[in-house]
C-alpha positions as CSV (number, residue, x, y, z in Angstrom):
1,X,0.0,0.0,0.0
2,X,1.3,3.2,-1.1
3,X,-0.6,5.8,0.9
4,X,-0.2,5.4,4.7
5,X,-3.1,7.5,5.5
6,X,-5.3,5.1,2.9
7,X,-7.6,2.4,5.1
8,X,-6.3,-0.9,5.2
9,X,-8.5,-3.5,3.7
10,X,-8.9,-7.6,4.0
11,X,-7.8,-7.5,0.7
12,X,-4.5,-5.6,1.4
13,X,-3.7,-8.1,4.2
14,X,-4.5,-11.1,1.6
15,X,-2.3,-10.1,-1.1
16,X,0.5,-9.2,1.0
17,X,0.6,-12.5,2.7
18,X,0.7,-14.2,-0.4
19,X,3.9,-15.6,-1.6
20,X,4.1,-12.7,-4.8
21,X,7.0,-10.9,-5.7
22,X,7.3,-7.4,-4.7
23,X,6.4,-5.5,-8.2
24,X,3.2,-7.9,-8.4
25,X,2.4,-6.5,-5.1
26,X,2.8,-3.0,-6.1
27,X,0.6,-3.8,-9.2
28,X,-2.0,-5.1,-7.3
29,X,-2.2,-1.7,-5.3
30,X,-2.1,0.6,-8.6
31,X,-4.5,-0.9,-10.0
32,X,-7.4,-1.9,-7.6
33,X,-9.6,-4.0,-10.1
34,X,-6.9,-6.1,-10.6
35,X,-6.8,-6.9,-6.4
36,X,-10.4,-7.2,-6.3
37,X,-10.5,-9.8,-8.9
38,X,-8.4,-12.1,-7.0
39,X,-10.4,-14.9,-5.8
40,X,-8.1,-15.1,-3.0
41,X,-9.0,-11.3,-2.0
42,X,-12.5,-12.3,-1.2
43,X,-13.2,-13.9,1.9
44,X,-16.7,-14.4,1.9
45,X,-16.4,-16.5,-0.8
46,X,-12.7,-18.0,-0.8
47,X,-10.2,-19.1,1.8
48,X,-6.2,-18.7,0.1
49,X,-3.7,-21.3,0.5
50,X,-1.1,-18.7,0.5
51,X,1.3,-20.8,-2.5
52,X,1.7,-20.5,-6.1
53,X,3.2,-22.5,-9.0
54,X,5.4,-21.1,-11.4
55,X,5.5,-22.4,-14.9
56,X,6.2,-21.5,-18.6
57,X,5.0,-22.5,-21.4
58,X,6.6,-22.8,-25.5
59,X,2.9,-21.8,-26.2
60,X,4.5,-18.5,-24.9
61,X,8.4,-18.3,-24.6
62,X,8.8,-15.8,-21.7
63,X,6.0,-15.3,-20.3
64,X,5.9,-16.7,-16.5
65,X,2.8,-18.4,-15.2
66,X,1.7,-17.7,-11.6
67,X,-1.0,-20.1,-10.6
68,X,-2.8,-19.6,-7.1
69,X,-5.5,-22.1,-5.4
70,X,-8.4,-20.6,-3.2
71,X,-11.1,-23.0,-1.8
72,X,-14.3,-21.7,-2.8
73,X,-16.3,-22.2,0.4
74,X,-19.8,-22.2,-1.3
75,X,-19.1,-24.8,-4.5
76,X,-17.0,-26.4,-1.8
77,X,-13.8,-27.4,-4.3
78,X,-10.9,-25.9,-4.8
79,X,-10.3,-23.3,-7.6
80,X,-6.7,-22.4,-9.8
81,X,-6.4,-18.7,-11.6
82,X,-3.7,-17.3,-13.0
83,X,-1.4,-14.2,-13.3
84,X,0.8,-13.4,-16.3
85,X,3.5,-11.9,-15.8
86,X,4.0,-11.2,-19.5
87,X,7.8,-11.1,-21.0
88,X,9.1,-12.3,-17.3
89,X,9.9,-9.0,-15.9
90,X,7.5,-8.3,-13.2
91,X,6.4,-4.9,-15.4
92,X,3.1,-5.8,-16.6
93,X,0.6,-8.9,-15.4
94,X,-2.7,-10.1,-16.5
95,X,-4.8,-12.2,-14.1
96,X,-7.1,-15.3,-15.5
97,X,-10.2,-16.0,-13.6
98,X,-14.2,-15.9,-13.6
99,X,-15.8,-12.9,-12.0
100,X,-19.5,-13.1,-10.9
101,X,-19.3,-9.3,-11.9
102,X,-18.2,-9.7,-15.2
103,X,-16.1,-6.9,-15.0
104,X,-13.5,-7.6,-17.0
105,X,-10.6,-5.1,-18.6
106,X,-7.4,-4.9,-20.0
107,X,-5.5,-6.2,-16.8
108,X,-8.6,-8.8,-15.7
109,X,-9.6,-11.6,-18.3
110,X,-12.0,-14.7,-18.1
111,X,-10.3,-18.2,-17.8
112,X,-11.3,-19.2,-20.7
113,X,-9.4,-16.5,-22.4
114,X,-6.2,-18.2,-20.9
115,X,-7.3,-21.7,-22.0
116,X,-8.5,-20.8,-25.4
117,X,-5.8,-18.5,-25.8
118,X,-2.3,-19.1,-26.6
119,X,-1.7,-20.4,-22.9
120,X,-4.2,-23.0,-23.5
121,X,-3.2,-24.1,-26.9
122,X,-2.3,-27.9,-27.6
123,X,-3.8,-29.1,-24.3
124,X,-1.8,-26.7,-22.1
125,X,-3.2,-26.5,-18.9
126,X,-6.5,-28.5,-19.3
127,X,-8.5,-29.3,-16.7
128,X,-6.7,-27.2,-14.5
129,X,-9.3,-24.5,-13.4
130,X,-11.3,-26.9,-10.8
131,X,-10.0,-29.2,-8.0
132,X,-11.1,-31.8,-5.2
133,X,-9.3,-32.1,-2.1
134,X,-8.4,-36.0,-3.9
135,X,-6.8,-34.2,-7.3
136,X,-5.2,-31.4,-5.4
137,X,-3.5,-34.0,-2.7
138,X,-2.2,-36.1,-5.6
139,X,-0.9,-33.9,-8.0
140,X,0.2,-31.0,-5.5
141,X,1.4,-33.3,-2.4
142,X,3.0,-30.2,-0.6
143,X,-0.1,-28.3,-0.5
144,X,-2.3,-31.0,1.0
145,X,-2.1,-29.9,4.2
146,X,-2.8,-26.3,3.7
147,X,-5.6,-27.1,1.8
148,X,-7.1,-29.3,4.6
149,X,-6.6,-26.4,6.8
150,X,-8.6,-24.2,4.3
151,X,-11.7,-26.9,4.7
152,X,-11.2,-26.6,8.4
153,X,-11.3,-22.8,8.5
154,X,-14.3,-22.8,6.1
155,X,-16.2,-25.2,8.4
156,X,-15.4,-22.7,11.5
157,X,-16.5,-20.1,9.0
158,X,-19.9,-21.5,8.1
159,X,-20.6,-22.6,11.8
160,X,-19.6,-19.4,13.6
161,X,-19.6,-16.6,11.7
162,X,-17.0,-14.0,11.0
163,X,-16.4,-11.6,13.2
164,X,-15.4,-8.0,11.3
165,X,-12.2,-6.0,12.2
166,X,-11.8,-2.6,13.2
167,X,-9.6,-0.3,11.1
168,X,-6.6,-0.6,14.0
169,X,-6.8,-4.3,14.2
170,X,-6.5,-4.6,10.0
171,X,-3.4,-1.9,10.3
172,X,-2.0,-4.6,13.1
173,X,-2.6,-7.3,11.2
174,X,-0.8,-5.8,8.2
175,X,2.1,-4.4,9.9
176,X,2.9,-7.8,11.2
177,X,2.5,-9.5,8.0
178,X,5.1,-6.8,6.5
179,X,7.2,-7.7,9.4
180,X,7.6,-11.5,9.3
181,X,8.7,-10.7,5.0
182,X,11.3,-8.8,6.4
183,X,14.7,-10.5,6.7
184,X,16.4,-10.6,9.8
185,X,20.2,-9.4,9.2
């Protein structure tokens, strides 16, 4: 977050936990309609298991592949988007996913779009949008436990409630999230 005198959001808290890179961080904040689309920025609906892949692809020589995994706590499977991060050098991104809103842009497409496009093409990445707690366990063994955690949470979710945070406890949270990223010299 750029502005210190700006209100903290959820969504601020989300994105810095998550394992990006710095300049994806700093995209996310310039351009807010890319941070709202992020499944894993909304947590009425999806819980973030706070990992990505990182792939590439001949379809697009360059190009890096960021794929993320929320658990969508109403369908009650686990969804994959992803973020370009076109040519490689963490100066421009494009996020794949589905948006109830359909408010997509220049920065925000639909999954499909990735699929169908050049991403997509001879097979690449099929069947890759939609996971159980089965598929995810087998073919992404080192996220098995986080995503059991994420069923757990939803379950406490749907059960209790969610309690809302005040503006102070938000700018806690994220100052101690900035904190743990920092290296210790």
């Amino acid at each position: 977050m750029s502005n210190d005198n700006q209100e903290v959001t959820v969504a601020d808290i989300i994105v810095e936990s998550m394992p990006f890179a710095d300049q994806l961080i700093a995209w996310c904040n310039k351009y807010p309609d890319f941070k709202e689309a992020l499944k894993v920025t909304n947590p009425n609906n999806f819980i973030a298991l706070l990992a990505v892949s990182i792939t590439y692809t001949d379809n697009a020589p360059g190009d890096e592949i960021i794929g993320f995994f929320a658990y969508d706590m109403t369908e009650k499977f686990f969804k994959q988007d992803y973020i370009v991060n076109e040519g490689g050098n963490y100066q421009k991104f494009k996020l794949y996913s589905k948006l109830p809103n359909k408010n997509y842009g220049e920065h925000v497409q639909h999954i499909n779009d990735f699929f169908k496009g050049k991403y997509g093409k001879n097979g690449h990445y099929a069947n890759t949008h939609h996971y159980t707690l089965e598929r995810l366990s087998a073919e992404q063994p080192k996220l098995a436990e986080r995503a059991k955690q994420a069923i757990a949470l939803a379950e406490r979710i749907e059960k209790n409630g969610r309690r809302e945070l005040s503006q102070a406890e938000l700018v806690d949270m994220l100052a101690k999230v900035r904190q743990a990223k920092t290296p210790v010299a």
